[in-house]
C-alpha positions in Angstrom: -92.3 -71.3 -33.5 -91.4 -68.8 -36.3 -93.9 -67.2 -38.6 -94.8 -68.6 -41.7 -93.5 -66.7 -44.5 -96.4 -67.3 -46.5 -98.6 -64.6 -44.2 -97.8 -61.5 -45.9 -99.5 -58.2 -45.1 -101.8 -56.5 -47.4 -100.7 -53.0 -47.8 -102.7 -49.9 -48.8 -101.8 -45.7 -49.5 -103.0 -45.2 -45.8 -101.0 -47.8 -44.1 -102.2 -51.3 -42.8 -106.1 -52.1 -43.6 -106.4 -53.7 -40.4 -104.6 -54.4 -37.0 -104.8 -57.7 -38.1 -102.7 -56.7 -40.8 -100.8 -54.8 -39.0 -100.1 -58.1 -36.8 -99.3 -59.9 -40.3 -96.5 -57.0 -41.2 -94.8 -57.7 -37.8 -95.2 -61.6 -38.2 -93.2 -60.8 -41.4 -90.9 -58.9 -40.5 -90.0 -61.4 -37.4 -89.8 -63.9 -40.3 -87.5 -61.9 -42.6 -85.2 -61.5 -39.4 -84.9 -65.1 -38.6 -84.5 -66.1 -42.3 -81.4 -63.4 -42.3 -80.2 -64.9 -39.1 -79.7 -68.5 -40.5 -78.8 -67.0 -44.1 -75.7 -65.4 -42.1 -74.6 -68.3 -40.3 -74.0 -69.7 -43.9 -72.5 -66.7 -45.6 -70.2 -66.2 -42.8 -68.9 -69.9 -41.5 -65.4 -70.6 -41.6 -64.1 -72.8 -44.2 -64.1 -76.1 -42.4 -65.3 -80.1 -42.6 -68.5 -79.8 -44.0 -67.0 -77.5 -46.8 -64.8 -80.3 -47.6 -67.1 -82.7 -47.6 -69.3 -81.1 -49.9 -66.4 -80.8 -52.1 -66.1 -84.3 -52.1 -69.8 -85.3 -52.6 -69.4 -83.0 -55.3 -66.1 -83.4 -56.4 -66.2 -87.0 -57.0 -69.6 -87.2 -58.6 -68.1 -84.6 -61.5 -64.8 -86.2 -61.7 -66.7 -89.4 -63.1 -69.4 -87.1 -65.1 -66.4 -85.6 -66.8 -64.5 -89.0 -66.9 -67.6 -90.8 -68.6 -68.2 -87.2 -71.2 -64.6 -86.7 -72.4 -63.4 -90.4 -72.8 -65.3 -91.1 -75.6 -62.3 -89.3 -77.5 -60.1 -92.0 -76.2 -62.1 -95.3 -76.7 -63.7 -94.8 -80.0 -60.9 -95.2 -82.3 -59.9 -98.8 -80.5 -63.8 -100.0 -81.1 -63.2 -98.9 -84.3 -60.0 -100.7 -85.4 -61.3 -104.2 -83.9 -65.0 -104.1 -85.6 -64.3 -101.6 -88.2 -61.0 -102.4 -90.0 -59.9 -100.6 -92.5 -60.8 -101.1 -96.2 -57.7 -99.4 -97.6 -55.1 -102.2 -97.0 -53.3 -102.9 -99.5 -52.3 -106.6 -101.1 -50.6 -108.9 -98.3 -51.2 -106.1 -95.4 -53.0 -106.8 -92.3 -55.8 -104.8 -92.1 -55.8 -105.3 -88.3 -52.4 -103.9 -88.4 -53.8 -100.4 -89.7 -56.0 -97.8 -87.9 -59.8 -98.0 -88.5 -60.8 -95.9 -91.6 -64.3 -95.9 -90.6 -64.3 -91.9 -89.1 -63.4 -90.9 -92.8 -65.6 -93.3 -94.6 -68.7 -92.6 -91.9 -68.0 -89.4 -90.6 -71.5 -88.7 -89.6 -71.7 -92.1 -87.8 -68.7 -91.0 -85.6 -70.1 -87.8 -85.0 -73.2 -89.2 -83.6 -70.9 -91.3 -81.1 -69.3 -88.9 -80.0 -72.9 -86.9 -79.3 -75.2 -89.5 -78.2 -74.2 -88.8 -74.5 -73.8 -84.7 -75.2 -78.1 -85.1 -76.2 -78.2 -87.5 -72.8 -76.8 -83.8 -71.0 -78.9 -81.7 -72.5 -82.0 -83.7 -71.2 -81.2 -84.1 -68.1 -79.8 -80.7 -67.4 -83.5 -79.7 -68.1 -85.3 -82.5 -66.5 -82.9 -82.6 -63.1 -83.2 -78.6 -63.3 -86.8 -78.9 -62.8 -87.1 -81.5 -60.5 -84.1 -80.2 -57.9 -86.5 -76.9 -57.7 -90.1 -78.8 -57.3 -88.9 -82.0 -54.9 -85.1 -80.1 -53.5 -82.0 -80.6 -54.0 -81.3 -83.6 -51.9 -84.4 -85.8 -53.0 -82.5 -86.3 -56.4 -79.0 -85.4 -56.1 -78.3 -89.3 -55.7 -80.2 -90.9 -58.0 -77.9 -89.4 -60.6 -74.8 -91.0 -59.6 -76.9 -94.1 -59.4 -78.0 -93.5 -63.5 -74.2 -93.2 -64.2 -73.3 -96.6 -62.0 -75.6 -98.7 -64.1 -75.3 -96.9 -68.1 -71.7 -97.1 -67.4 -71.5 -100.7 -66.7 -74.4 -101.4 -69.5 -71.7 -99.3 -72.0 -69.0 -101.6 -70.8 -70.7 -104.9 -71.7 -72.4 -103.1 -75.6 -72.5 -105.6 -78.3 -73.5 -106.5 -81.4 -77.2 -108.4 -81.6 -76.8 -111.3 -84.4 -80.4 -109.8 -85.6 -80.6 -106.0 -84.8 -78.9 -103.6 -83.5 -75.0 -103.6 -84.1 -72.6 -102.5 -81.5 -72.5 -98.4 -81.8 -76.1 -98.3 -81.9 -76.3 -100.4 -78.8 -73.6 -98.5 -77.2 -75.1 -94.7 -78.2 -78.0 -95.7 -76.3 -76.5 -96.7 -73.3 -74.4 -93.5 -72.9 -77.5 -91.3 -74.5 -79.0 -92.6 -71.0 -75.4 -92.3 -69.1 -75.3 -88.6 -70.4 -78.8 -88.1 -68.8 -77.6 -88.8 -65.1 -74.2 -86.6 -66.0 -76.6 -83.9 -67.3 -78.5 -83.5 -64.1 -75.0 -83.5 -62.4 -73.7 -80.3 -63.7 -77.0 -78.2 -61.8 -76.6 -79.9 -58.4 -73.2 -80.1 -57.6 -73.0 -76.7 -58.5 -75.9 -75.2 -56.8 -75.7 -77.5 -54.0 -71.8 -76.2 -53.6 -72.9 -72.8 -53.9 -75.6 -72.7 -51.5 -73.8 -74.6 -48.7 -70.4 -72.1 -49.3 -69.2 -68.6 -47.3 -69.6 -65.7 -49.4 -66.1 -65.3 -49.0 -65.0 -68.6 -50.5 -68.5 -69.4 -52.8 -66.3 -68.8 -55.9 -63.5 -71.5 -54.9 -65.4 -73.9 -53.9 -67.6 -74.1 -57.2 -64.8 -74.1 -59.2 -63.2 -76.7 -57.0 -65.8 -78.8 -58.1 -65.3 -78.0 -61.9 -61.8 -78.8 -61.4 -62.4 -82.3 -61.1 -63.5 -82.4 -64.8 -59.7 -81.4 -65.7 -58.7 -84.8 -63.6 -61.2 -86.6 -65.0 -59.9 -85.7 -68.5 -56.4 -86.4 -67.3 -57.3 -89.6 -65.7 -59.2 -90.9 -68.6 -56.0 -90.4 -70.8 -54.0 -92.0 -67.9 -55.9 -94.8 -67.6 -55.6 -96.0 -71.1 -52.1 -95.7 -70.7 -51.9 -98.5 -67.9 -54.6 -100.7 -69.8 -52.6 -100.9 -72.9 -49.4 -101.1 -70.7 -51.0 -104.5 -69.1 -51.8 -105.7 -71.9 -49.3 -104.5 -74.0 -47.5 -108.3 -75.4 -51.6 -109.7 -76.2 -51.8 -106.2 -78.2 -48.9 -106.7 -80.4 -49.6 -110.6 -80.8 -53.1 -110.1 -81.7 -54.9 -106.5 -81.9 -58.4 -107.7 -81.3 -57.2 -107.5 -77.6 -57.9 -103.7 -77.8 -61.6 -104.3 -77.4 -60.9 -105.5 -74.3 -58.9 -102.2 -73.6 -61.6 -99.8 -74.4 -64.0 -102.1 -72.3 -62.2 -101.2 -69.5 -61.6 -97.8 -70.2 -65.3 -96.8 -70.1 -65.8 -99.7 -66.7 -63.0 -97.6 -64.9 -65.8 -94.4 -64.7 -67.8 -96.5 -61.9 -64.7 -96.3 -59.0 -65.3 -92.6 -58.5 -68.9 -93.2 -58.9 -69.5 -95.0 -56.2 -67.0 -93.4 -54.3 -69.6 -90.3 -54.0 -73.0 -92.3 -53.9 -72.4 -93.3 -50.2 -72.0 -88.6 -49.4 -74.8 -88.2 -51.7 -77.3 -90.6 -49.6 -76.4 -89.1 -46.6 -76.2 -85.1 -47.3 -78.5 -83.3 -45.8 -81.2 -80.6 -48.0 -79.6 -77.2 -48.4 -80.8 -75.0 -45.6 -81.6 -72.5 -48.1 -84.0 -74.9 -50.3 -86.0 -75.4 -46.8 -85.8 -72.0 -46.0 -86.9 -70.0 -49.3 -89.1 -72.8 -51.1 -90.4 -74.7 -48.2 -91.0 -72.0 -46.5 -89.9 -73.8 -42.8 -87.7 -71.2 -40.7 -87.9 -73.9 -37.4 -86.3 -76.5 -39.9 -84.3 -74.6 -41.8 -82.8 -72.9 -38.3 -82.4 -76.7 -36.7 -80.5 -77.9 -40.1 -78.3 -75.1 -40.1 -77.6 -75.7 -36.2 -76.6 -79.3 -37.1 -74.7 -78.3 -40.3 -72.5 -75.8 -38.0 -71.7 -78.6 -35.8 -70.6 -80.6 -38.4 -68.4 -78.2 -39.7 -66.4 -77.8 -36.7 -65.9 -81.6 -36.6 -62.6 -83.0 -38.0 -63.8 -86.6 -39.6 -65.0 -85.6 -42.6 -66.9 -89.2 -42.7 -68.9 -88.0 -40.1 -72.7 -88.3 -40.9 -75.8 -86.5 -40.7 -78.6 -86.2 -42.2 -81.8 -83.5 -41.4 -85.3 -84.0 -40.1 -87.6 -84.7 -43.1 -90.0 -82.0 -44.4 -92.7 -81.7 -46.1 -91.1 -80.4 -49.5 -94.0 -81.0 -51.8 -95.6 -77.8 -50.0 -93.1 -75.1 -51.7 -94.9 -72.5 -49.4 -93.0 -69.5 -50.9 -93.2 -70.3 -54.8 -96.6 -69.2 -56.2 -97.4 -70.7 -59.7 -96.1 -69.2 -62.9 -93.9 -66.9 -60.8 -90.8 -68.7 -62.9 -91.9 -67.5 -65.9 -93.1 -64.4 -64.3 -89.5 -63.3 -62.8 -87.4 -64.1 -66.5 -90.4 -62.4 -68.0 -88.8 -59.5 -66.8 -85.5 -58.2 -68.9 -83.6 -56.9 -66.2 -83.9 -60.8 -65.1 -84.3 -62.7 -68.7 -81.0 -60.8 -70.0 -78.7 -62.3 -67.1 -80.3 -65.5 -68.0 -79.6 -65.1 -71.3 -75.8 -63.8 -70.7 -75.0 -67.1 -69.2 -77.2 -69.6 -71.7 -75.3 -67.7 -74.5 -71.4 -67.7 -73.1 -72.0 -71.4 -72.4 -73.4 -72.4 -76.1 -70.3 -70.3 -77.8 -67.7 -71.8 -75.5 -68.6 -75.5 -75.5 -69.4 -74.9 -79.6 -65.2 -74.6 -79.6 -64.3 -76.4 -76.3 -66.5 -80.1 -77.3 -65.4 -79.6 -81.1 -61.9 -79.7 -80.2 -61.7 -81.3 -77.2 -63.4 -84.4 -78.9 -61.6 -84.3 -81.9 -58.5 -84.5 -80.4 -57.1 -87.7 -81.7 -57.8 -86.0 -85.2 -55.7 -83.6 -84.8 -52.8 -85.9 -83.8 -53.1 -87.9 -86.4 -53.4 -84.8 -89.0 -50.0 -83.7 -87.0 -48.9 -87.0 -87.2 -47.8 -86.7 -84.0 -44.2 -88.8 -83.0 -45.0 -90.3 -86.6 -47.9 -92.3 -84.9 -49.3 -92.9 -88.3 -46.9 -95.2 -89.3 -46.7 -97.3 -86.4 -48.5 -100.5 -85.4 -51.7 -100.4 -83.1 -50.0 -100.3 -79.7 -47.5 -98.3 -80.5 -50.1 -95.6 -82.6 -52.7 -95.5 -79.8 -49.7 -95.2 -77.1 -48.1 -92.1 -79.0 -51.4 -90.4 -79.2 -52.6 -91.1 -76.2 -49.3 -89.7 -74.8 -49.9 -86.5 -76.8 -52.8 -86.4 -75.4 -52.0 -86.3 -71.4 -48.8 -83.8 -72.2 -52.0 -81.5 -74.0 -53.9 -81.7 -70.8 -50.7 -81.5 -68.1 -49.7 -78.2 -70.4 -52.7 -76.6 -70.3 -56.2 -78.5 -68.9 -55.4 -79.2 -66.1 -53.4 -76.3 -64.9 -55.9 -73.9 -66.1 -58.7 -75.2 -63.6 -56.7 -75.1 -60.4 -55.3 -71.7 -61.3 -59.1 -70.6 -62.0 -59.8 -71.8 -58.6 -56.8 -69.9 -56.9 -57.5 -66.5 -58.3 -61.9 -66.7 -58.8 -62.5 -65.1 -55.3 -59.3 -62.4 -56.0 -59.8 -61.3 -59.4 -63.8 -61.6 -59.8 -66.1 -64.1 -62.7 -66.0 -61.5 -65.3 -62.4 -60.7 -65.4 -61.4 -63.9 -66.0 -64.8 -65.2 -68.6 -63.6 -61.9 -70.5 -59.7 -62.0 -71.1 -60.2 -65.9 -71.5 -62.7 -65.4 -74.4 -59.8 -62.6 -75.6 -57.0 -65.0 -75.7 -58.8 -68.3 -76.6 -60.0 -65.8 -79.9 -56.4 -64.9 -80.7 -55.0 -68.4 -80.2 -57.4 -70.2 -82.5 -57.3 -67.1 -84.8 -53.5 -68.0 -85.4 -53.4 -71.3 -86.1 -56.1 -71.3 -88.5 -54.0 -68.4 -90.1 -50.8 -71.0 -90.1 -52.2 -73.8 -89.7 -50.2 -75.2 -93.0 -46.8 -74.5 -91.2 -47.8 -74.9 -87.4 -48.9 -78.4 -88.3 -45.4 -79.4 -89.4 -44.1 -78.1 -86.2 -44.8 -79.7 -83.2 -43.5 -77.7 -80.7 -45.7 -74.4 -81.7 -48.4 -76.5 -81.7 -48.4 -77.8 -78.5 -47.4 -74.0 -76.9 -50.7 -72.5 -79.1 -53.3 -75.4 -78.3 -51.7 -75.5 -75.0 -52.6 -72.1 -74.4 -55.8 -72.0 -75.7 -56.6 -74.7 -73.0 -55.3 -72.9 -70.5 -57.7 -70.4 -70.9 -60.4 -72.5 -71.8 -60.2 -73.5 -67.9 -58.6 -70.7 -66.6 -61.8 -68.4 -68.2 -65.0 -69.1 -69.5 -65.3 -73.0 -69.4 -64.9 -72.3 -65.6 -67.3 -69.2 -64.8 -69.9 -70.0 -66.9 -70.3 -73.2 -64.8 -69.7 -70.7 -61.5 -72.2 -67.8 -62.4 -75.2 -69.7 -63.1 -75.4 -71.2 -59.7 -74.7 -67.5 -57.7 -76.7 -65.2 -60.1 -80.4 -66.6 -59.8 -83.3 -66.9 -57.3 -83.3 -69.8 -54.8 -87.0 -71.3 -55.9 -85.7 -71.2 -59.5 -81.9 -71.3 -59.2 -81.9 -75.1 -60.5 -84.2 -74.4 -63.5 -82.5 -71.3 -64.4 -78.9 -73.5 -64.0 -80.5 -76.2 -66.4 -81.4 -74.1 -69.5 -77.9 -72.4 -69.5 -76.2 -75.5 -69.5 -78.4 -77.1 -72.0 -77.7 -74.6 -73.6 -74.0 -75.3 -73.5 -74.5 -78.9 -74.6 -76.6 -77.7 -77.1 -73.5 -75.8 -78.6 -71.4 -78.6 -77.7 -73.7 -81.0 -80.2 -73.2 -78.5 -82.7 -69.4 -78.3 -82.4 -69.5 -82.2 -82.9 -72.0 -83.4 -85.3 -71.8 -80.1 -87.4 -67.8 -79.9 -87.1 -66.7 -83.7 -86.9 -67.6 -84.5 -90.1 -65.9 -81.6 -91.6 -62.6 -81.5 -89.2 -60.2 -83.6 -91.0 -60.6 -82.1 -94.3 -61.4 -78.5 -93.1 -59.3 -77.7 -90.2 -58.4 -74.4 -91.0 -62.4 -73.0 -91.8 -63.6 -75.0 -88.2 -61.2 -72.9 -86.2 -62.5 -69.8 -88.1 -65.6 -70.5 -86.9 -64.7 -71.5 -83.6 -62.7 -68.2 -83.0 -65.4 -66.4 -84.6 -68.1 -67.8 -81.1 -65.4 -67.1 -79.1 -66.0 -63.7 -79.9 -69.5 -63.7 -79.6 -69.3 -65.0 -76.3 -67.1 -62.6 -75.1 -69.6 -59.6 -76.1 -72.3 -61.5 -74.1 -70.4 -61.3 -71.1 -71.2 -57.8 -71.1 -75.0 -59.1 -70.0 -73.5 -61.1 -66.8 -73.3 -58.8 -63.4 -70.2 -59.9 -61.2 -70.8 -62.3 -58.0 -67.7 -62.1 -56.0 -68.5 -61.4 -52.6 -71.9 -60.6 -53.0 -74.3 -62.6 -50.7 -77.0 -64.9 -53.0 -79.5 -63.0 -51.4 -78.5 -59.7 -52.5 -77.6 -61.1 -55.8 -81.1 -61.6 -56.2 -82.4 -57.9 -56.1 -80.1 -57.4 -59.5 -80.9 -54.7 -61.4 -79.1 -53.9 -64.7 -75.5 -54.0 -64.2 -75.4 -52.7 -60.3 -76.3 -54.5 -56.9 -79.0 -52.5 -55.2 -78.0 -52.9 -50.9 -79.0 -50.7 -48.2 -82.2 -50.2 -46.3 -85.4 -50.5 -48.6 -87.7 -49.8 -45.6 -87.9 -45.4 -44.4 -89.8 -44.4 -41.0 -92.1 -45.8 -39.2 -91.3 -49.3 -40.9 -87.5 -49.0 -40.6 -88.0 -48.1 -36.5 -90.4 -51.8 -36.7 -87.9 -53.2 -37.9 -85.2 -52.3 -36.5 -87.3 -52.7 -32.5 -88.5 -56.1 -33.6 -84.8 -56.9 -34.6 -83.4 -55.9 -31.5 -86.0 -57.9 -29.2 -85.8 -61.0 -31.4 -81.7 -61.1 -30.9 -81.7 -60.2 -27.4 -83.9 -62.8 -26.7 -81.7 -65.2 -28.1 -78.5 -63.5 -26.3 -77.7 -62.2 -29.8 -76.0 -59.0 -30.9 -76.9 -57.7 -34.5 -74.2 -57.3 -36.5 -73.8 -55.4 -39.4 -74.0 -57.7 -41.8 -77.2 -59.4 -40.2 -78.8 -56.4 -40.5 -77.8 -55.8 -44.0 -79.5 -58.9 -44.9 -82.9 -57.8 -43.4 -83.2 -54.9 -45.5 -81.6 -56.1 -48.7 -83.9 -59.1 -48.2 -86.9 -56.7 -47.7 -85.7 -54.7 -50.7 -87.1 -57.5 -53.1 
């Protein structure tokens, strides 16, 4: 059995107090040895079944988080027109026959639908954060799918009491509670993704993940498309039919759902979780035996799950030491740099992104205006998938083709830059760009693109590379609270105002834009640097190489040797490398 890691020596200026301490160093250093032996099977696995089923697991989880988030955009002006008609009809007109006034005559009201699931995030970011670090990753990676499964189908079935609450208060409150499951979502696919990866392909794979919320945006629009194609002649007859439509809309979000419960059940606990909090080397070196040998498998269905263990102990986290290591500014600004870029880019990417359909009806896109119910949701919900095939979606699978060639930074930085410039023009033109649709699609289009393609993308990669493994999940939370946080601003501050004061939101949006792209300055790079190095950061340069000199380097170096060649092992450079960055902390 391996040494505990919890046994460390007690140094003094002469050397070891004791040989009993002496005994302890060793029983360390065998420890630090084995932990870089299993910490360089992971880094250095080929890409193979196991990758792609985490991607999956992951994958398909997000693709209904994202579905569920962005839809809202979609389904709200249909509610609207069948239980909020419009007061503006005129003598002898159908006010069923119009769109819904109600976002103009309640604008707050709409912005607080379109939040009460961004304030869901935000809590369970935190609370999922928290509880991924103190029980482990696997212990409650499923029940958040599970959340989403039964707020989704509660959202579906929202109605009016006849004494209480009406509809959008019933209906906030389910996806206030859907949003918490989708919250605690963002922290564990992505650390879960990133501690299972190769260093080589860590960046990829994350943002393989994040992709999904660009299908999920363009499936949401897509699926509205085919419900008011089905029931396109009972629209036109009678347009109460489209609360039926958004009903199924927001019901659609459970397919992918459960598509990933059945993975998430059955994934096994990051070896790196069991390793580095639990503080079990024997099970952490069986898990990552039985991971290998899944990898090389070619069913991806294929099954396993590890040995249970005893992951209330957290062995190697000592209490306070959270608050103790971001005490620190060398550690609190990085933490900082990524809260930050994710607050100023969801503050633009959430106040457009769910104000979409008010912008196509300001543009009055294909003359949507004018045209009755099917035919005006149709036309903007069209405008809608071309915005997303022009620029969403491309942007996030370009992001994943060049994140492991051109580095994080790189792309967060000129994405900030061009996403600045973009909304910079059309609030400059906005008078003249709105009467042409063609320059508005290329300028929004772009400015999507490198929403994806750029910050939207790496500041949902760097938070799961950049920070200890006891407090990755924690860390991961508060940034991306603090994205939603920005998000709640761009939609109940914004929303109310969009309509009448397009021109002075993109100002302001352009204006965090640029903020963000300063803080990026805080943020070291990630690409191709272990997660164990990554944690011995200091300022803006990776500190590698051998921390130990003399007498401790030759222990080291003796005990290294006899522990591989007793396990008919030859230590390569890079295993080595891990030992002494790992003792460097």
């Amino acid at each position: 059995m391996y040494p505990s890691s919890s046994s460390s020596p007690r140094k003094t200026s002469e050397g070891f107090s004791s040989s009993r301490s002496s005994e302890r160093y060793d029983s360390q250093i065998v420890y630090r040895i084995c932990r870089a032996r299993i910490l360089a099977k992971l880094d250095e696995a080929p890409v193979g079944t196991l990758h792609v089923r985490i991607w999956l697991t992951c994958g398909l989880g997000f693709l209904a988080a994202s579905y569920e988030n962005f839809v809202a955009n979609l389904i709200l002006p249909l509610l609207y027109h069948v239980n909020y008609p419009t007061l503006t009809a005129q003598p002898g007109e159908d006010p069923y026959q119009l769109p819904s006034d109600f976002p103009s005559r309640h604008p707050d009201s709409d912005a607080w639908m379109k939040a009460s699931i961004l304030w869901g995030n935000l809590v369970g970011q935190i609370s999922f954060g928290y509880l991924a670090d103190r029980y482990g990753r696997r212990a409650v990676f499923s029940s958040t799918m599970i959340i989403m499964i039964v707020c989704t189908i509660g959202s579906a079935f929202s109605a009016s009491a006849i004494r209480g609450a009406n509809i959008l208060q019933t209906l906030a409150v389910w996806r206030f509670f859907l949003g918490i499951g989708i919250g605690g979502d963002y922290p564990l696919s992505a650390i879960i993704t990133s501690e299972f990866a190769n260093v080589k392909w860590r960046g990829t794979m994350i943002a393989a993940v994040f992709a999904m919320q660009g299908i999920g945006i363009l499936t949401g629009g897509l699926v509205t498309l085919a419900t008011l194609a089905a029931l396109q002649n009972s629209i036109r007859s009678d347009p109460a039919y489209l609360d039926l439509v958004w009903r199924i809309i927001l019901a659609f979000g459970v397919i992918p759902a459960m598509g990933a419960v059945y993975f998430r059940l059955t994934i096994p606990e990051t070896p790196r979780y069991t390793v580095d909090v639990i503080g079990s080397v024997d099970q952490a070196e069986r898990d990552v035996e039985k991971v290998m040998a899944l990898n090389a498998t070619r069913d991806v269905s294929s099954n396993w799950v590890g040995e249970e263990v005893a992951n209330g102990t957290r062995a190697n986290v000592k209490k306070g030491g959270f608050w103790a290591h971001f005490g620190q500014w060398k550690n609190g600004k990085i933490l900082f740099g990524c809260a930050f870029t994710w607050f100023a880019l969801d503050v633009a990417w959430y106040g457009l992104s769910l104000n979409a359909s008010t912008i196509l009806t300001l543009i009055n896109w294909n003359g949507s205006n004018s045209l009755p119910p099917y035919d005006n949701y149709w036309q903007k919900t069209v405008g809608q998938v071309i915005i997303a095939c022009m620029g969403t979606v491309p942007g996030y699978w370009v992001c994943v083709a060049l994140i492991d060639r051109t580095g994080r930074l790189t792309l967060q930085g000129f994405g900030f830059a061009v996403i600045t410039v973009s909304l910079l023009i059309l609030a400059l033109f906005w008078e003249t760009i709105a009467t042409r649709t063609v320059g508005f699609c290329v300028l929004y289009g772009l400015a999507s693109f490198f929403f994806q393609c750029g910050p939207n993308a790496t500041t949902f990669i760097l938070p799961a590379e950049l920070f200890p493994t006891p407090f990755r999940a924690r860390a991961y939370g508060i940034a991306a609270a603090m994205g939603k946080l920005g998000a709640i601003i761009g939609v109940q501050i914004f929303s109310p105002i969009f309509a009448s004061n397009l021109d002075v939101c993109l100002y302001c949006f352009a204006g965090v834009m640029a903020l963000g792209g300063m803080a990026t300055l805080l943020v070291p790079e990630t690409n191709g640097v272990a997660l164990e190095t990554l944690e011995v950061i200091s300022a803006k340069k990776i500190q590698m190489g051998p921390a130990l000199a003399g007498a401790q380097r030759e222990t080291v170096e003796e005990l290294a040797s006899e522990f591989l060649i007793s396990r008919d092992l030859e230590a390569s450079p890079s295993q080595i490398d891990n030992i002494f960055t790992d003792w460097s902390v």
